[in-house]
PAZAPA-4460 file (N, C-alpha, C; in steps of 0.05 Angstrom, whole numbers, plus 32768, in hexadecimal, padded with zeros to 4 digits):
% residues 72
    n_x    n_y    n_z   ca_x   ca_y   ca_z    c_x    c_y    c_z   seq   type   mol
   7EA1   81C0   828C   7EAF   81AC   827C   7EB3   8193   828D     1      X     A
   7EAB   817A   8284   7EAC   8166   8291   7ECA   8158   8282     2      X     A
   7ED0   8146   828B   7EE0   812B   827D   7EDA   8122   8261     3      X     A
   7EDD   8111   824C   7ED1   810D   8239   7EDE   80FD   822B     4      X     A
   7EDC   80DE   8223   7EE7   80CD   8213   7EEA   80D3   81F7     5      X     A
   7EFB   80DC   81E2   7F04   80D7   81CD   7F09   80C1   81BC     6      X     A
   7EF7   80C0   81AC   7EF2   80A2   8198   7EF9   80AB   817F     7      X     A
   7F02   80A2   8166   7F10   809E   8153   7EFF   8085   8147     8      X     A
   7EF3   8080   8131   7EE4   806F   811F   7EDF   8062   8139     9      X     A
   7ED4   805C   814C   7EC7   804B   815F   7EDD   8046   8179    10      X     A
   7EEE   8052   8173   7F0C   804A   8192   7F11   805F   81A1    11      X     A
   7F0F   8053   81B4   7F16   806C   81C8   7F32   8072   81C3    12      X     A
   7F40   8086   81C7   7F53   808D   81B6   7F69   80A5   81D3    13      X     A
   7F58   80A4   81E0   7F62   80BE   81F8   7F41   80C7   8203    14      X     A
   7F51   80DA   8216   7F39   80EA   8225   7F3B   810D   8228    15      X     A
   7F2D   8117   822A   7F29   813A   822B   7F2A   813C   8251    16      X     A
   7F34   8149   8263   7F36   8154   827C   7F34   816D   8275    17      X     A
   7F21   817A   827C   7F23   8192   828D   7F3C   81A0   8299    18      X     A
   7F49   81B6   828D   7F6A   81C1   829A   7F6A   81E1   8297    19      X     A
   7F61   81F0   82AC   7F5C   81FF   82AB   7F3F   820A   829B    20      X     A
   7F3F   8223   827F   7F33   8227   8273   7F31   8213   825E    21      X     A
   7F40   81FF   8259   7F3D   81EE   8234   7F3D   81D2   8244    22      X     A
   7F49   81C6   8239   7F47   81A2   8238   7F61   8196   8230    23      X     A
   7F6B   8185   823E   7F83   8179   823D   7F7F   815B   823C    24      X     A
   7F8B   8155   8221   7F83   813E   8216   7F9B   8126   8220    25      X     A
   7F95   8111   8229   7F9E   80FD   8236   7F9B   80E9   8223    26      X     A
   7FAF   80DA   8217   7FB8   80C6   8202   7FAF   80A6   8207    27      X     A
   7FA2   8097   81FD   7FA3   8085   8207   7FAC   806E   81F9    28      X     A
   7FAF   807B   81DA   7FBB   8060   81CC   7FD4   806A   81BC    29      X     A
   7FE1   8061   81B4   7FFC   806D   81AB   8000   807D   818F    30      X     A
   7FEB   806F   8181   7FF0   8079   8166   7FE2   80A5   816C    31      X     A
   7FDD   80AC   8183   7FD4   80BF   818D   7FE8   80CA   81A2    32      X     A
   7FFB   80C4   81A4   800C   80C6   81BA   801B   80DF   81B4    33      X     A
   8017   80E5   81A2   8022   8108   81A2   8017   8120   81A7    34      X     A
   8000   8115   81A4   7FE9   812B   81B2   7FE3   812E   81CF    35      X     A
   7FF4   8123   81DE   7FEE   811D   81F8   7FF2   812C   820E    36      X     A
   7FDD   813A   821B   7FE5   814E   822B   7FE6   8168   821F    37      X     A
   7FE0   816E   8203   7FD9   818B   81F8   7FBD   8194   8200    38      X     A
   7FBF   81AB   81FA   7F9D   81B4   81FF   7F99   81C1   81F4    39      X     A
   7F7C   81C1   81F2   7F6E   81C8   81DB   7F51   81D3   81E8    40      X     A
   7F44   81DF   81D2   7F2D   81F2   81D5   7F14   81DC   81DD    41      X     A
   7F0D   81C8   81C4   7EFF   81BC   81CC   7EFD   819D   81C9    42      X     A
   7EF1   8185   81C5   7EEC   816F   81C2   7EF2   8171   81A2    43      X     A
   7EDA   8179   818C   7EE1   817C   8171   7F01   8184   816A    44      X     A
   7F0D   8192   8177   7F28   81A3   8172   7F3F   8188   8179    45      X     A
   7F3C   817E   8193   7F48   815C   8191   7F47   814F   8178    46      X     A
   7F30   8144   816F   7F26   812F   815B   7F35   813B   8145    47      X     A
   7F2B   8150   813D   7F42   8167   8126   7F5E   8159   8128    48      X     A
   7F66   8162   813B   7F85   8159   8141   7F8B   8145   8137    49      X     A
   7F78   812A   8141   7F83   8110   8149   7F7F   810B   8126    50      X     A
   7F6B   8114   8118   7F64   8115   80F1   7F7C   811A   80E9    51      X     A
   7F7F   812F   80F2   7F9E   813F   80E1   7FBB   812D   80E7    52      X     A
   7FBB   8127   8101   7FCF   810C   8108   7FCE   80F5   80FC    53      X     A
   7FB7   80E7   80F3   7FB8   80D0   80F0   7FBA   80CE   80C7    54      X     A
   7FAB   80EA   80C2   7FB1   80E4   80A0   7FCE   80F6   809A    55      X     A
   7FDD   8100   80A9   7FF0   8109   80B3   800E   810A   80C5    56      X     A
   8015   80F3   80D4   801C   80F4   80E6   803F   8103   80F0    57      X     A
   804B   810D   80D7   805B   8126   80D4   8051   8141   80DE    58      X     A
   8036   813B   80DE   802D   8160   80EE   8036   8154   810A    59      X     A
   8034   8145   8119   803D   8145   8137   805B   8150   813C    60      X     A
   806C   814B   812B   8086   8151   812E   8094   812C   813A    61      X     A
   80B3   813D   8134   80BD   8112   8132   80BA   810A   8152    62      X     A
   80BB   80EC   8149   80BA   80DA   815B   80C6   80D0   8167    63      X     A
   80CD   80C2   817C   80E8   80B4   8186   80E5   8093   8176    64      X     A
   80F1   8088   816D   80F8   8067   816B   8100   805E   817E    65      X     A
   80FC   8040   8177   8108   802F   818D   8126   8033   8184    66      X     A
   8131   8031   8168   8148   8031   8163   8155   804C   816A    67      X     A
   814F   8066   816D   8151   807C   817A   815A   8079   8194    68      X     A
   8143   8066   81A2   8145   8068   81C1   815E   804F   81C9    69      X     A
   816A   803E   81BC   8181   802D   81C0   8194   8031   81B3    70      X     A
   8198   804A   81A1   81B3   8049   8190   81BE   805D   81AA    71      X     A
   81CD   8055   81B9   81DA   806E   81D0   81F7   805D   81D4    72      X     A
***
């Protein structure tokens, strides 16, 4: 298993590393930022993900806000 750029309709979107036996996906744009650092079986099994996130984005589980991160 090499490295491997992840594209989304034409964007690179993150990358696949090599982590142990699977692939640990590295985030590179935010609307993907929940997926970051999971791992997964293969390259297709990413892209899956990132489908199910993007017509979805309640399957990731919640998010922090900015209003979250300053109401203290």
């Amino acid at each position: 298993m090499e490295k491997q750029v992840i594209e989304i309709g034409g964007e690179a979107v993150g990358v696949v590393v090599p982590d142990q036996d699977r692939l640990k996906f590295v985030a590179v744009k935010y609307h993907v930022w929940d997926l970051d650092s999971k791992r997964f079986n293969s390259a297709d099994e990413v892209r899956a993900a990132i489908r199910k996130l993007m017509s979805d984005p309640s399957a990731a589980g919640p998010r922090a806000t900015v209003r979250d991160l300053t109401a203290a």
